[in-house]
Each structure stands twice: as C-alpha cells, then as structure tokens.
LOKOLMI-860327 format. One record per residue (C-alpha): x, y, z. Coordinates in steps of 0.05 Angstrom, whole numbers, plus 32768, in hexadecimal, padded with zeros to 4 digits. Layout:
LOKOLMI-860327
XYZ
...
***
This chain:
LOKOLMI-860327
81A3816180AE
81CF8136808D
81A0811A804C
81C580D68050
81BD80BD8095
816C80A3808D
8150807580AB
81618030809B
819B80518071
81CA8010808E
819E7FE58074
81AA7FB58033
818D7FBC7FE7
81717F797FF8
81577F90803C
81397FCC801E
81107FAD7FE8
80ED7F818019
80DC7FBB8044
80C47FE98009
80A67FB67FD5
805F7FA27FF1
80497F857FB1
80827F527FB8
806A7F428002
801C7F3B7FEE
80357F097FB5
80167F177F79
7FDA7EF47F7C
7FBC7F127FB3
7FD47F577F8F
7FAB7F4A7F54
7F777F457F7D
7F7E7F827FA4
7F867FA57F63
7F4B7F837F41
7F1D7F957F87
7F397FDB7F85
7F167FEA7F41
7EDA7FBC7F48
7ECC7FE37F88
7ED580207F6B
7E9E80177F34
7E707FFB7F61
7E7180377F92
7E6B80707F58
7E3A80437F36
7E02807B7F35
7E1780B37F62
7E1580ED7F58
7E4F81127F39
7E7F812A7F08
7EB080FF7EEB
7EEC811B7EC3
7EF581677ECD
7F35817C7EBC
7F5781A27EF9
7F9B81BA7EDC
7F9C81D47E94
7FF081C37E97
7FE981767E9F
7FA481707E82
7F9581447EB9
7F4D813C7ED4
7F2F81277F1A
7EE581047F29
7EB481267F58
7E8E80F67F79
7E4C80F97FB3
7E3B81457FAB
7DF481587FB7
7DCE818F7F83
7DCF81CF7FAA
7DF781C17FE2
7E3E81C67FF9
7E6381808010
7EA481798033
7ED081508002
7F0A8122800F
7F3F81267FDA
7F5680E17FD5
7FA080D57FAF
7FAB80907F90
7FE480737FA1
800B803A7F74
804F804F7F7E
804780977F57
804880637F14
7FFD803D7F14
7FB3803D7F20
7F8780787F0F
7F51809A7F32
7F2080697F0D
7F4280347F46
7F3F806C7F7A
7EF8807B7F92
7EDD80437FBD
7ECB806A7FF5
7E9E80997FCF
7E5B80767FD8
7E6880718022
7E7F80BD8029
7E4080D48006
7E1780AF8038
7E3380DF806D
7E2D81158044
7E788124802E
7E9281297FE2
7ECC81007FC6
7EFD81247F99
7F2B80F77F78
7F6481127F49
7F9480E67F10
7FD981027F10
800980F27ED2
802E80B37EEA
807680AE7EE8
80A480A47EC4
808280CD7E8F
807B81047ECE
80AE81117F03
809C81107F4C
80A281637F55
806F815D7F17
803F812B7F39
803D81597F7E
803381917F56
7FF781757F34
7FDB81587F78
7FDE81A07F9B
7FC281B87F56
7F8981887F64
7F7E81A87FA7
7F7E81E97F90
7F4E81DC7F60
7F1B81C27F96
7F2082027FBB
7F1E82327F80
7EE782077F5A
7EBF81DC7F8A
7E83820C7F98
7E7482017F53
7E7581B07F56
7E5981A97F9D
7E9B81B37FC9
7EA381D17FFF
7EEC81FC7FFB
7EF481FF8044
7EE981B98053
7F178199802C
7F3A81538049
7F6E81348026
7F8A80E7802A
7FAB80B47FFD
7FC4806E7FF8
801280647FF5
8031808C7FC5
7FEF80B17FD4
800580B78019
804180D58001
801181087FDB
7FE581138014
802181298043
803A8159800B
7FF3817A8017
7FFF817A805A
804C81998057
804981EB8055
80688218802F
804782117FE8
7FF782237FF8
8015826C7FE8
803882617FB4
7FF7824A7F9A
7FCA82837FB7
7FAD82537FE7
7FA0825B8037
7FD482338061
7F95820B8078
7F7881F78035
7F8581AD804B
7F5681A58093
7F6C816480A6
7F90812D8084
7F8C80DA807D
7FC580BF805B
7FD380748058
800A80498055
803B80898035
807E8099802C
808E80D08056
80DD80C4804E
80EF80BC8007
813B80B9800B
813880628018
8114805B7FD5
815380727FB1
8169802E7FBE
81277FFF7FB4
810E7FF47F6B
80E180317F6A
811A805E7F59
811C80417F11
80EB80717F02
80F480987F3B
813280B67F29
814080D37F6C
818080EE7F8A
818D80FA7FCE
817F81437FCD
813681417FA7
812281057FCB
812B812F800C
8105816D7FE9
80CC81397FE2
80C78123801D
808E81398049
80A7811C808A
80EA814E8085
80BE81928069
80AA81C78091
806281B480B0
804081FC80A0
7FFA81F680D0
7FF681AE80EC
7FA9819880CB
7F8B815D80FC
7FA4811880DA
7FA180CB80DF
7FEC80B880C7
7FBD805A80B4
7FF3802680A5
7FE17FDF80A6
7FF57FAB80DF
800F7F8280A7
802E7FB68078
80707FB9805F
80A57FCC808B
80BF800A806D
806F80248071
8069801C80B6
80A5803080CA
80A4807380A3
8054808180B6
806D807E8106
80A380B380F4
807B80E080D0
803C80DE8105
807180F58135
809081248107
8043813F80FE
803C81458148
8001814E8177
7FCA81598141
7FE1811E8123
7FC480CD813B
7FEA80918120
7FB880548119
7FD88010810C
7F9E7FE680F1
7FA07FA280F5
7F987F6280CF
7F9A7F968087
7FD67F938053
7FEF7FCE8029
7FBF7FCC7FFA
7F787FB88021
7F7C7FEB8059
7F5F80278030
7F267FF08012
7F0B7FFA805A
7EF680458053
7EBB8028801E
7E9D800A8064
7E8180448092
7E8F801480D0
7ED97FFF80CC
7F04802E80F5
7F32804D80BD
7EEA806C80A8
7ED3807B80EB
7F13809C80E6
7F0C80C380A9
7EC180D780B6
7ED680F280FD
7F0F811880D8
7EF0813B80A8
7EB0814980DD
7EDF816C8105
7EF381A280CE
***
C-alpha cells in the first residue's frame, strides 16, 4: 500500500478544506445552534433518570464517563456513545441525548470524556476510548450494564472512535474478547485519516503520513466483523460521505451504509433522541440483535 496515494490525494488545500470543514459549510450560525441544541438536549433527556454521572474509568487520564437509563437490579444493554468535535471540543455533558429514549426500550447509555487534543495526542484519545470500553465490560454488572451487550457509536471524530472499536487487534492486548464490541453505529467518521494532514485539523493534529495511516480504521485489520450501520447525512460534507461509503465496503457484508436525508453533519445523531426516526430504528434494531 503505498500511504500517499488516498483518496482525493490530487485534490487542492483549497478543495480539501471544503470537503473536510463542515462547520464552514453549516455557516456559523446555524452551528451555534446545533451546538447550543446538542447540550440543551442533553440536559433535558438526563433530567431525572436514573444513573451515575462521573465515574472515573481510567486511573491514567483521570477521565470519567456518565451512566445513564439503568434499572436497580437489572442488567441493560448499553450503547457507548463517543462525542465527536474534531478530537478537540464538546464533552460528554453535550453527548447524551439519546439517553431518555434508550431507557424507554430498556437499553443503558454509557458516555465517556476523553482528554481533547492538543493537550492529548490521537494514540492517547483511542487509548482512552478502548479504556472506556473496557471498563464497561469489567465494571458494568456493578452499575447496571450488561458486559456482553455492549454497542458502540459516535459522531464524527466519534465515528473515527467508534471504528477504532471496531478494528481488531487490541481487545487482547487489553484482556478483552475479540467480540467485546456486538455491533457498531458510527456517524459521519473519518475512517481515512491521511486527507486531514492537509485540512486545518492537523494544527493540532500533528499527523504524518505514517501515524495517520496507523489511525485509520478503514486500513486496520477488521478482527470479527460486529453487525454495523456505517449514517452519513444526505447533506454532509463531502469528505464524510465519501469516506463512510469506503469504509461500509471495507467493513463488508455485516456492515449497512444508510444515507439519510435532508440532515447536516451535526443534526443527524439529534435524531436518535426520537424512537421513530430511522437512524434510531436503526440503532434499537442493532443492539436488539446482539
């Protein structure tokens, strides 16, 4: 494989920016208000369920994740959701807007902060993800979870998280089953990280050729191919839906690529707080299959 011949490698600076920088292409207007929404949806669907906020799942980083829709005495499947915000912004405090409506099918959210770059580097924000993961199926019993239905999705740069869950080779290195991840959701990722050495997101980045490769779920091993729903929006940028086509292919049979349309970058994942819209339909049915 020659690491310098990607996809859209003949492209311009100026060509790749406009692919790659969906905040630029919402305008950022209508991004404030996808930001604002993200939060204010958040608190309204934790508002009183029941859970437990902040435990710390990686005594390294000190960083904590939110446990959200368990039920006293039961075990829930739980969907591991990874905020996205190009591995530099948002929290999980932005990140847990489909809670409410998971825990009225009966299915736990788990969603983990990561140290945002630049202060961490991108090996050091996978690590803590797959940390996060680990915790859920070492831990969970004791918050609710169930280990062995664990479903994992994310949002951009959480897509980009999600499909290094969903590579193999490091569950174990970490002592976990090849299957810890069931099934997988991610939207709108980055499967292909070797373009962004040439958009803004590099400037705290700080990829090369060579680790942007290592990074990149879309050229890793597959390990065991989980079920997975590879969402990108109809009017996403182009680098998104370009790269989310390649990597449902790369993922194979077990893998379904839904373009969904009239959603942005940044609203398609708001849908999974409504039980009815199809990217939840889609989730529900993925993590009912597991």
């Amino acid at each position: 494989m020659n690491l310098n011949d990607w996809p859209g490698h003949e492209l311009s600076d100026a060509e790749l920016d406009t692919a790659y920088n969906v905040r630029a292409k919402a305008g950022e207007e209508l991004f404030a208000r996808h930001m604002a929404r993200y939060r204010s949806m958040s608190d309204a669907a934790v508002a009183g369920l029941p859970g437990r906020p902040g435990i710390v799942y990686d005594a390294a980083s000190g960083e904590a994740l939110d446990v959200w829709g368990v039920e006293e005495g039961r075990l829930r499947p739980v969907f591991v959701f990874v905020h996205g915000g190009y591995w530099r912004a948002l929290s999980r405090g932005d990140s847990a807007f489909m809670a409410r409506m998971l825990a009225g099918e009966g299915i736990a959210t788990v969603v983990p902060d990561y140290t945002l770059a630049p202060e961490a580097t991108l090996e050091e924000i996978v690590r803590q993800v797959r940390a996060a993961v680990a915790w859920v199926h070492r831990e969970g019993r004791a918050h609710g979870l169930d280990p062995e239905r664990i479903v994992a999705g994310g949002s951009s740069a959480g897509g980009h998280l999600t499909g290094m869950l969903m590579a193999g080779g490091w569950q174990a290195e970490s002592g976990l089953p090849d299957d810890v991840v069931k099934a997988a959701m991610p939207f709108s990722g980055l499967f292909d990280l070797r373009p962004l050495q040439r958009v803004y997101v590099n400037e705290w980045l700080g990829l090369d050729t060579a680790r942007a490769a290592a990074l990149s779920p879309g050229l890793l091993p597959a390990g065991r191919r989980c079920p997975a729903v590879v969402a990108v929006a109809e009017h996403d940028g182009t680098g998104f839906l370009d790269q989310s086509r390649r990597f449902a292919a790369h993922w194979g049979d077990p893998a379904e690529l839904m373009v969904v349309p009239d959603r942005d970058h940044f609203d398609v994942v708001l849908d999974l707080a409504d039980a009815e819209s199809r990217v939840s339909r889609a989730l529900l049915a993925l993590i009912r299959s597991v």
